[in-house]
C-alpha positions as CSV (number, residue, x, y, z in Angstrom):
1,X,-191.9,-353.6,155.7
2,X,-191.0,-351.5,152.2
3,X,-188.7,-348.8,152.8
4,X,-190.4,-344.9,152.4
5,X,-188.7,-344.0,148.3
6,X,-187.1,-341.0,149.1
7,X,-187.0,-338.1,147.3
8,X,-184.5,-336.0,145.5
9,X,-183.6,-332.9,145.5
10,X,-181.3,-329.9,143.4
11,X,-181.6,-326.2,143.9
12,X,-181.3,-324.3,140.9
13,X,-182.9,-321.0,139.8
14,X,-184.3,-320.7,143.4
15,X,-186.7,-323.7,142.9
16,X,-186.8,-327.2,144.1
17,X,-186.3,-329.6,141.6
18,X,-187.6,-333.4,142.4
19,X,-186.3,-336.0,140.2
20,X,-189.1,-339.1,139.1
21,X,-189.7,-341.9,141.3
22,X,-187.9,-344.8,140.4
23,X,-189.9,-347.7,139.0
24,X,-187.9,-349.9,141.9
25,X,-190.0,-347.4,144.8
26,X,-193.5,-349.9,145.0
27,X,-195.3,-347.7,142.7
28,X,-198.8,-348.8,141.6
29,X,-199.1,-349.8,137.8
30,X,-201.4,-346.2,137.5
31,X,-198.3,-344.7,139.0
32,X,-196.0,-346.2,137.3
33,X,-198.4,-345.2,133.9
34,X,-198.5,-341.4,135.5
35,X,-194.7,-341.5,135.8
36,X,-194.2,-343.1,132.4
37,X,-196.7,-340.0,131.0
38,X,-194.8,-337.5,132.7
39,X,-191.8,-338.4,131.4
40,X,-192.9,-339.2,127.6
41,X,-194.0,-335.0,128.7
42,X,-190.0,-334.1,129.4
43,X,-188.7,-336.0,126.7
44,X,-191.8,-334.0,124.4
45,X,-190.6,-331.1,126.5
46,X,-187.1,-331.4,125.6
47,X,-188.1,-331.2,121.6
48,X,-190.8,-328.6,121.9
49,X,-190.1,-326.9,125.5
50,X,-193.0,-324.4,125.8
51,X,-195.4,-326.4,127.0
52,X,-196.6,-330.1,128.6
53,X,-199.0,-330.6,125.6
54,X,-196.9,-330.8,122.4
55,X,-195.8,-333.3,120.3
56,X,-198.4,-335.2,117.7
57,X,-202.3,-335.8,117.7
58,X,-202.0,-339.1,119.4
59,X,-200.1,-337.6,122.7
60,X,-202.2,-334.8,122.8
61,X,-205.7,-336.5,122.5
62,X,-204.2,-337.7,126.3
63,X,-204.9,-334.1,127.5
64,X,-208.4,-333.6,127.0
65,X,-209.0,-330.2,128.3
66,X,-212.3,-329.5,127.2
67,X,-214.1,-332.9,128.0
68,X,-211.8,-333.5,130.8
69,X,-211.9,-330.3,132.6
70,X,-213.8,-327.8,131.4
71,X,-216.9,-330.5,130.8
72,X,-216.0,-331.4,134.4
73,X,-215.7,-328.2,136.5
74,X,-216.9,-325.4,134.7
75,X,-218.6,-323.3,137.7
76,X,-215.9,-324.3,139.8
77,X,-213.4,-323.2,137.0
78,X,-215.0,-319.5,136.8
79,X,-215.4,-319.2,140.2
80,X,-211.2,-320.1,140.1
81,X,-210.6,-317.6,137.6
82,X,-212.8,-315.0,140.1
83,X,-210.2,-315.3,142.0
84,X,-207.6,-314.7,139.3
85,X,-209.5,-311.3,138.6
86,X,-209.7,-310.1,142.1
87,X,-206.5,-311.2,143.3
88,X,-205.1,-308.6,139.8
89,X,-206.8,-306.1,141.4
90,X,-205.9,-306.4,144.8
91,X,-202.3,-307.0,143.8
92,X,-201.6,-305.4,140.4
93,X,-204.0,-302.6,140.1
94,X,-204.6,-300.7,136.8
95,X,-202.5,-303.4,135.1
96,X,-203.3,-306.2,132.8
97,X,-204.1,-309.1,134.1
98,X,-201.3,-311.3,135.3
99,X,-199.8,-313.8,137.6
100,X,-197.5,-311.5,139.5
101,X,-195.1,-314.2,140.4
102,X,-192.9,-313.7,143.8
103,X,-196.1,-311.9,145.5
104,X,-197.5,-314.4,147.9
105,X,-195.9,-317.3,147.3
106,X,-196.1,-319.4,150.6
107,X,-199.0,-321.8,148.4
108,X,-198.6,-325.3,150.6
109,X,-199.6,-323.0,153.9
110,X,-202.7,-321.5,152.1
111,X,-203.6,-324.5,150.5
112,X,-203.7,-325.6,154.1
113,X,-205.4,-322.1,155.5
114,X,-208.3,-322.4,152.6
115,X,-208.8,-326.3,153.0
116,X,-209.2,-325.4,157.5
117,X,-212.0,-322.7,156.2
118,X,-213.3,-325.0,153.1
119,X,-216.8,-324.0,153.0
120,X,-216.7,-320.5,153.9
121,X,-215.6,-317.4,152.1
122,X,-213.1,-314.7,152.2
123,X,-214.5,-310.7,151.6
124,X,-211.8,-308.9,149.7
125,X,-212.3,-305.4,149.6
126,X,-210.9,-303.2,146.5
127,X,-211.8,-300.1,145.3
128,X,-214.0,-299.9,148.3
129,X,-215.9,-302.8,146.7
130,X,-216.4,-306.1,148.4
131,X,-215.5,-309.0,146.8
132,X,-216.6,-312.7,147.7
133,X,-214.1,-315.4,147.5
134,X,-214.9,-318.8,148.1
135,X,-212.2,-320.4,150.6
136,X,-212.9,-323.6,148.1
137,X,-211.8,-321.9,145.0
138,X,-209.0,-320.0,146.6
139,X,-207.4,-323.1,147.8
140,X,-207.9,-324.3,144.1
141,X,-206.2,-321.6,142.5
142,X,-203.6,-321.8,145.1
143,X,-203.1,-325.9,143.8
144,X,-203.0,-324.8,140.3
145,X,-200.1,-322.0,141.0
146,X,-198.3,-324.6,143.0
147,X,-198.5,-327.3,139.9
148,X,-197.8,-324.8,137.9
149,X,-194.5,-323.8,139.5
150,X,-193.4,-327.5,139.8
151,X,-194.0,-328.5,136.5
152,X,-192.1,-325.4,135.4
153,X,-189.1,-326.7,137.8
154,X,-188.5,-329.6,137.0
155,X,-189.3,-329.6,133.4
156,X,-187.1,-325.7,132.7
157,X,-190.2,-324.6,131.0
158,X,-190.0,-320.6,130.1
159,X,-193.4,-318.5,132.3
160,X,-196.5,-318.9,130.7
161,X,-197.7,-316.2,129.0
162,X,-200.1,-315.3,131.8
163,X,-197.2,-314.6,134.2
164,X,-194.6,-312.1,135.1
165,X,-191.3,-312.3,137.4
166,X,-191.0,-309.1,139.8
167,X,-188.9,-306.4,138.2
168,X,-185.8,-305.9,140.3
């Protein structure tokens, strides 16, 4: 019986910080390769630390966001950056459009809450307009912010551009 790896964990800024698996924890060899990628990302990260894809031509043809995600999902994508839209307006009204972090940030119990009503939709009323939001895409966008705050965690990688800290 393999023991369960465990994982660690550091506060610091507020956010949960998880180190990489060890190659000793029974990872598969595509884990192991994820894990390897991830980190060839933080030591990238360390030269260049804006973003994940950095670094020369050959590391970032392993990011293929057009024919790997957008070619993929591309009604699923807009219907994910719907949600962006509405969720501005309901949250940040008259303002640009931003992630307005520290608003809603319980993501692992609506990630839960939208995969329970996958299927169905939310109606989000602004404006005295009604506004429908798949429970599908919701639960999407609330994956993406989650990754997104992880990866910003653990690598100390500045907001992106698209997002704003509350004003104290």
């Amino acid at each position: 019986m393999s023991k369960r790896p465990t994982k660690t964990t550091t506060r610091a800024n507020n956010k949960s910080r998880r180190a990489a698996p060890p190659a000793a924890a029974g990872l598969s060899p595509t884990a192991l390769a994820e894990v390897s990628a991830l980190q060839g990302a933080v030591i990238d990260a360390a030269a260049n630390p804006k973003r994940i894809i950095t670094g020369g031509s050959e590391y970032r043809k392993g990011f293929p966001m057009a024919r790997g995600l957008f070619d993929y999902f591309p009604d699923a994508l807009a219907l994910v950056s719907n949600v962006s839209y509405v969720g501005n307006m309901k949250h940040n009204p008259g303002e640009e459009m931003h992630h307005a972090r520290g608003k809603s940030m319980d993501h692992a119990d609506c990630i839960a809450r939208h995969l329970l009503e996958r299927g169905g939709y939310d109606i989000v009323v602004v404006d005295g307009v009604q506004h429908v939001i798949r429970h599908s895409a919701a639960l999407a966008w609330r994956a993406l912010a989650l990754l997104q705050e992880e990866l910003e965690a653990e690598l100390d990688m500045p907001l992106p551009r698209g997002a704003k800290l509350p004003s104290r």
